[in-house]
N, C-alpha and C positions, 0 to 999 in steps of 0.2 A: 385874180392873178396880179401880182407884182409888177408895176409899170403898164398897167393895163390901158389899154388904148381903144380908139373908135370901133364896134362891131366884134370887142368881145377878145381881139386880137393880142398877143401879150406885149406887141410893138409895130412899128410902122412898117411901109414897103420897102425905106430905104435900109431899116434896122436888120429888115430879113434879108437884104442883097447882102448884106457886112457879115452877118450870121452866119448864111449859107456858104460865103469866101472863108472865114474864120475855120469851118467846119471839113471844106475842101482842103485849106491849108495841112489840117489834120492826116488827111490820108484823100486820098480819091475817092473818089463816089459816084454812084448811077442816083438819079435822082429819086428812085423809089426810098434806098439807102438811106440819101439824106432825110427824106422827109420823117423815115421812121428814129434817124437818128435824131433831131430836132424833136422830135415826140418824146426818144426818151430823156432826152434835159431835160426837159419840160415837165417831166414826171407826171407825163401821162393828160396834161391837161390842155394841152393845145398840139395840134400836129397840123401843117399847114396842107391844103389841099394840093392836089396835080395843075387843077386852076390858077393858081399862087406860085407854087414851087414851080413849076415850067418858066410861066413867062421871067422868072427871077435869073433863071440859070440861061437864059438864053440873053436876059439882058449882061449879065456877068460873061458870057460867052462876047457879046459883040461888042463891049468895052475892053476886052482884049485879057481881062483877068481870070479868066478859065480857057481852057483846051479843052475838044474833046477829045480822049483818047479812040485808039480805033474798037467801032464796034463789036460785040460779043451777043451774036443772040437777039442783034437788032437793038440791045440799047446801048446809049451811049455812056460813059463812065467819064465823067468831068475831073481836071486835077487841077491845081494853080498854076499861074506862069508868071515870071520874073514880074510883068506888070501888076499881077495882082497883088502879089508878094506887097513889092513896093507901096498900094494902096492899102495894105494892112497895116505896115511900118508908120506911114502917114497922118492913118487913123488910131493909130495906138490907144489911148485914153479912151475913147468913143466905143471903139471895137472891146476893150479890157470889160468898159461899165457893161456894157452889155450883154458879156460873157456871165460876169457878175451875176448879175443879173435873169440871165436863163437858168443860170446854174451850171455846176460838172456836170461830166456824161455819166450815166448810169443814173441820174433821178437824184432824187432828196436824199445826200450822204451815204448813196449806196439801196435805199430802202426800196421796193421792186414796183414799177411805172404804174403799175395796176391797184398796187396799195395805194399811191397818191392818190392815183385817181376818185378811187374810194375816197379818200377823206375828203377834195376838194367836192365832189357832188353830195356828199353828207354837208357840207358847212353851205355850199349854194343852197341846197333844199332849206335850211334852218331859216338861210337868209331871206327867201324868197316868199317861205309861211311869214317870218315876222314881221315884214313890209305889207303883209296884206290888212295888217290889223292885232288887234290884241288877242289875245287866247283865253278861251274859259279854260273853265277849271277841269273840264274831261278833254279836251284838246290836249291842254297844258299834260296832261298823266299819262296820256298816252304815247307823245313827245318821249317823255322821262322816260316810261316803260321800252320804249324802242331803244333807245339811247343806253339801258342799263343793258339788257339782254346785250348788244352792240358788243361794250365794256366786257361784258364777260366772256363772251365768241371771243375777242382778241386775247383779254387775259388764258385763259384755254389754248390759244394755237401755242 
């Protein structure tokens, strides 16, 4: 992942309080919402947990940059307020790189969360076999041979 950070994560706790406001700013949001919206930047490769995403939006709640709106169903649906606003303006630059940096909504130029995802866990597995050591020569063909079939399933779709 791009800006990859401690335990795998694509950025820090402060990164994902900015993200998560950036992303409210957007439209409003329940925070199952957001998480899966944040999945799909992400193109599939990081989506942050209820453990994560919770305490985020409640610390954006009690910093005054979120509202909740009223309940629906028992969940809450989060929106910005003039304070948060003004803490997006503030952060401009900071807030921009790291939009940058997730990416648009809708994944890698539109291509669908689940095809990322594919490629990033094909490219980790590669990376993961090669750290472990060198490859003989029926390792190495078998590699190739997965890899070509691969190539032609996508040339095909």
């Amino acid at each position: 992942m791009r800006g990859g950070r401690r335990g795998g994560r694509p950025f820090d706790y402060g990164e994902l309080r900015s993200l998560a406001l950036a992303m409210i700013a957007e439209q409003p949001r329940h925070g199952y919402e957001l998480m899966k919206a944040i999945e799909e930047r992400m193109g599939g490769s990081y989506s942050p947990s209820p453990g994560v995403m919770y305490p985020t939006l409640s610390w954006l709640e009690d910093m005054g940059y979120v509202a909740v709106e009223p309940v629906e169903a028992g969940r809450k649906r989060y929106r910005i307020t003039a304070e948060g606003e003004a803490f997006l303006v503030a952060n401009r630059a900071a807030v921009g790189e790291l939009l940058a940096r997730v990416g648009p909504a809708g994944g890698l130029g539109g291509v669908p969360a689940p095809v990322v995802r594919g490629m990033e866990n094909l490219k980790l597995a590669l990376r993961l076999r090669l750290q472990r050591g060198a490859l003989d020569a029926a390792a190495a063909e078998a590699i190739v041979a997965a890899l070509d079939a691969a190539a032609q399933v996508v040339e095909r779709s």
